[in-house]
N, C-alpha and C positions, 0 to 999 in steps of 0.2 A: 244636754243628752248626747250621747256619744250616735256617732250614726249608723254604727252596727251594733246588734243585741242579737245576741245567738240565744234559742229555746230548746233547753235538755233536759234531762232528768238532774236531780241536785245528787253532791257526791258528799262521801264522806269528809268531814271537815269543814263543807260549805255555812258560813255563815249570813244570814240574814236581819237587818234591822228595819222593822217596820215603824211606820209612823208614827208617832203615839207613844213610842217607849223611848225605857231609860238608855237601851245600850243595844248593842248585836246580839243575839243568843244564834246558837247551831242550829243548821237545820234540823237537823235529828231532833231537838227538847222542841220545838217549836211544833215539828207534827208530832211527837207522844203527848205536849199536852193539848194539843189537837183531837188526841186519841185515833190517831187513823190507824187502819188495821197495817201488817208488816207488807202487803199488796200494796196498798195505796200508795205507803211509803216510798217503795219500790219506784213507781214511776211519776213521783210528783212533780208536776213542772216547775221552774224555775226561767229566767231571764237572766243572760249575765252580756255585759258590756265589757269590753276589752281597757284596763283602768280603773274600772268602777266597780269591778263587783257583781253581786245578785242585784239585781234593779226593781225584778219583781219576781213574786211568788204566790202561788195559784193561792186565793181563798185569804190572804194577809195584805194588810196594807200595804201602798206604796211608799218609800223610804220619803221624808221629807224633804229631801236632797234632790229628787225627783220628779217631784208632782208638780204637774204644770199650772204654771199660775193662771190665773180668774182673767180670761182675754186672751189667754194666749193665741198664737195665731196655728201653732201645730203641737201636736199631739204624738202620743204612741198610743194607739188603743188595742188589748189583746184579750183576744173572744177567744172561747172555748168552745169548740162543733160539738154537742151531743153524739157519741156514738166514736169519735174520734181518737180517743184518747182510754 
């Protein structure tokens, strides 16, 4: 894991690949078959590393490329504050 990850809203064109799937899809199809209204959309968080990409995104898994293995000794863990966002 890279050791800086910047947190913003996702942009047009941003793709992300969660866990579990076959391939990257856009952010965009990913929160419509989410169904998030055009608000939510608006300010959905995202993670992106410098090289790597989107790393995470709010409510979807993390890429397998990512995810810390069983033991590891450090982590990224990212909480969302109620009322915050």
């Amino acid at each position: 894991m890279p050791k800086e990850v910047l947190i913003r809203n996702w942009r047009a064109g941003d793709r992300y690949w969660p866990a579990h799937t076959a391939a990257a899809k856009k952010v965009k199809e990913l929160l419509t078959e989410r169904h998030a209204t055009g608000a939510e959309k608006k300010l959905w968080p995202v993670a992106v590393a410098a090289g790597c990409g989107l790393v995470w995104m709010r409510g979807f898994a993390v890429p397998a490329a990512f995810r810390a293995p069983a033991g590891a000794a450090k982590a990224i863990w990212i909480r969302e504050i109620a009322g915050m966002m």
